[in-house]
Backbone as CSV, one residue per row, in Angstrom:
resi,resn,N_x,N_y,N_z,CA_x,CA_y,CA_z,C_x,C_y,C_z
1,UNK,-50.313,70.824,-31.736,-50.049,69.788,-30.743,-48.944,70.278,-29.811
2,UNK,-49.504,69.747,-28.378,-48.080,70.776,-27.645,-46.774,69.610,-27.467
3,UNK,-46.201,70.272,-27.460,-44.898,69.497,-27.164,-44.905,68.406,-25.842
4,UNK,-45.379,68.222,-25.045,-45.255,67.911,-23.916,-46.412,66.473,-24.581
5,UNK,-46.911,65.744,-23.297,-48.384,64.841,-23.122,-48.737,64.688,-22.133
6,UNK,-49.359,63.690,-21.898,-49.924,63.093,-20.448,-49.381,62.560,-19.616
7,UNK,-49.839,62.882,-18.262,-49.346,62.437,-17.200,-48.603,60.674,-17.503
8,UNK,-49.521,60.232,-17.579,-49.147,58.587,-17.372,-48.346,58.161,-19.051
9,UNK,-47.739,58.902,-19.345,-47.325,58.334,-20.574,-45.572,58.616,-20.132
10,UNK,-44.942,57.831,-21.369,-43.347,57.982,-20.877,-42.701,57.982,-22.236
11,UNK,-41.626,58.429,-22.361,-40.434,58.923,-23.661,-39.136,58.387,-23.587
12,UNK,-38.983,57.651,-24.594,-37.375,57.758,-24.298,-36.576,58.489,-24.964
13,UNK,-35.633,59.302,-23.880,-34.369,60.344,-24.864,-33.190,59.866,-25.754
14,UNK,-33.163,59.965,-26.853,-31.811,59.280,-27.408,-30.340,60.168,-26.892
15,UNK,-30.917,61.342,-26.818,-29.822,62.013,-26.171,-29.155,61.644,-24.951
16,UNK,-29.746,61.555,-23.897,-29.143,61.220,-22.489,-29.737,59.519,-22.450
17,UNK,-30.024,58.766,-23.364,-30.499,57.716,-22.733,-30.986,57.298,-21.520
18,UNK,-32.500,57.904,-21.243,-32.957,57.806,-20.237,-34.486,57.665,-20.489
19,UNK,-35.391,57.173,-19.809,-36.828,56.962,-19.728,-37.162,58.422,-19.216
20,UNK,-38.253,59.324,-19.910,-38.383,60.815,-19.597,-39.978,60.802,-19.272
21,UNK,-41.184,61.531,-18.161,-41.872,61.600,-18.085,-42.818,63.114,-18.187
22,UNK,-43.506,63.549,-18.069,-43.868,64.860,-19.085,-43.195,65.324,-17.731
23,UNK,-43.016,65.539,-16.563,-42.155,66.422,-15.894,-41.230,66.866,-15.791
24,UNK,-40.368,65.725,-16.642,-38.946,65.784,-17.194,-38.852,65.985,-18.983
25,UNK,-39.394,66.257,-19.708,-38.748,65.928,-20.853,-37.996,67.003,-22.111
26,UNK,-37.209,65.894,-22.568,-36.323,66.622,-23.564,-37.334,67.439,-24.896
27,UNK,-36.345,68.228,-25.717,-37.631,68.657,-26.730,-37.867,67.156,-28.049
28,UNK,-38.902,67.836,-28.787,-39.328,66.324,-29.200,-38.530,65.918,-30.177
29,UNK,-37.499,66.335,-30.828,-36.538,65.972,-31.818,-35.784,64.795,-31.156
30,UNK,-35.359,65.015,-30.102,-34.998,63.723,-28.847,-35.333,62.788,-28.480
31,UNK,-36.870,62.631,-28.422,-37.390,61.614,-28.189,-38.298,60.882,-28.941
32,UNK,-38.588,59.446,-28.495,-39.282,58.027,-29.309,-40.588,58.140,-28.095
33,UNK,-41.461,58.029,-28.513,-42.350,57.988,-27.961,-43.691,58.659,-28.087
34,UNK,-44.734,58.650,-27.531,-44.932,58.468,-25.987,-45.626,56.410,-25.624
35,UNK,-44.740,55.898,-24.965,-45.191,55.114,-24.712,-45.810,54.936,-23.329
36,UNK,-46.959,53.686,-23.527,-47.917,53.676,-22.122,-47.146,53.055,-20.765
37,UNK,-45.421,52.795,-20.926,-45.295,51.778,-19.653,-43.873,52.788,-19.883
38,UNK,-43.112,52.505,-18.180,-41.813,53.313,-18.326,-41.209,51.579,-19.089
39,UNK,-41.631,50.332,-18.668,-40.710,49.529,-18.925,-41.001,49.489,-20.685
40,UNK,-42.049,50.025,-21.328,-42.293,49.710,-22.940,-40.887,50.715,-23.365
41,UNK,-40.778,52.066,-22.545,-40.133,53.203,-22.627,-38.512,52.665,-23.303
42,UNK,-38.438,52.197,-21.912,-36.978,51.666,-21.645,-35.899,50.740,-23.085
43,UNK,-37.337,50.311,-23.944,-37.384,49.283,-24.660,-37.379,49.842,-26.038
44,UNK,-37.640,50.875,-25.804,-37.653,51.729,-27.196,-36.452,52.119,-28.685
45,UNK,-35.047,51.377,-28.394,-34.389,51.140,-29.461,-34.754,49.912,-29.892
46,UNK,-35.245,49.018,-28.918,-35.796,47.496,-29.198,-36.910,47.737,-30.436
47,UNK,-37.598,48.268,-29.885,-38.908,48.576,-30.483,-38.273,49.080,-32.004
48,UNK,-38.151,50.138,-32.074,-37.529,51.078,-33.297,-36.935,49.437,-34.302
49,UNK,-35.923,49.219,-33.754,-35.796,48.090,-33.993,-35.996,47.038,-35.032
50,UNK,-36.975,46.571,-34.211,-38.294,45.500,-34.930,-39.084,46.060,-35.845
51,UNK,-39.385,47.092,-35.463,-40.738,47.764,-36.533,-39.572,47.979,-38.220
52,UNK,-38.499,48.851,-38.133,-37.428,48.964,-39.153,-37.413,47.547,-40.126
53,UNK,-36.971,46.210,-39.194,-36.875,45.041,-39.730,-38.030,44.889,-40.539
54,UNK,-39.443,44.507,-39.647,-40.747,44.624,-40.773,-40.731,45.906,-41.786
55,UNK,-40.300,46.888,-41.882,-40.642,47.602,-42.925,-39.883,46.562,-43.844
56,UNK,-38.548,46.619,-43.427,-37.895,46.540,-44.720,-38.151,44.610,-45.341
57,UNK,-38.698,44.261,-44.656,-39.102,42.557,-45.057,-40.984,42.978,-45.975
58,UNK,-41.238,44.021,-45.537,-42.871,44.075,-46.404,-41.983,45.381,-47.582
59,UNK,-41.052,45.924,-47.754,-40.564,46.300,-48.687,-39.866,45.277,-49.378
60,UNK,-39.190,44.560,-49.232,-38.873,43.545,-50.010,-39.840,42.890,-50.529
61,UNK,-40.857,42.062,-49.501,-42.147,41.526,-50.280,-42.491,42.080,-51.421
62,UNK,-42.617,43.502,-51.262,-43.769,44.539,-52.442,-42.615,44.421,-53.626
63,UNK,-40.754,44.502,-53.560,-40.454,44.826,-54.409,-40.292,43.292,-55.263
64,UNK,-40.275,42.112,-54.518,-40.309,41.090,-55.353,-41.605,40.855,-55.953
65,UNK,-42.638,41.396,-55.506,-44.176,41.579,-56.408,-43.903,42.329,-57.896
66,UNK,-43.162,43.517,-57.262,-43.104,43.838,-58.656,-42.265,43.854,-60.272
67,UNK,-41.635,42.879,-59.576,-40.389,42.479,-60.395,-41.041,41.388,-61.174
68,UNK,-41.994,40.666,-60.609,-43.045,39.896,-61.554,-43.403,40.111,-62.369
């Protein structure tokens, strides 16, 4: 897989905090992504975020299952 993607897709850098597009981008250790909107981009600690919270609420679920 190459490092880079598609035109219409966008990255965000944790390094420079910035929305990155394949013309610009950092290497991939740097970035979250590829998302389809610069504004989904922009949103991307948001994102990280939320998804973290659900893990750890369907890890809790599973571990109070098994404590049953």
């Amino acid at each position: 897989m190459a490092d880079g993607g598609k035109p219409d897709q966008y990255w965000y850098c944790v390094k420079h905090h910035r929305v990155e597009t394949v013309d610009d981008l950092c290497p991939a250790k740097h970035r979250l992504g590829p998302y389809d909107s610069r504004e989904e981009a922009s949103r991307a600690l948001e994102i990280a975020e939320e998804r973290n919270e659900q893990w750890e609420s369907a890890d809790d679920d599973w571990d109070a299952v098994e404590e049953d």
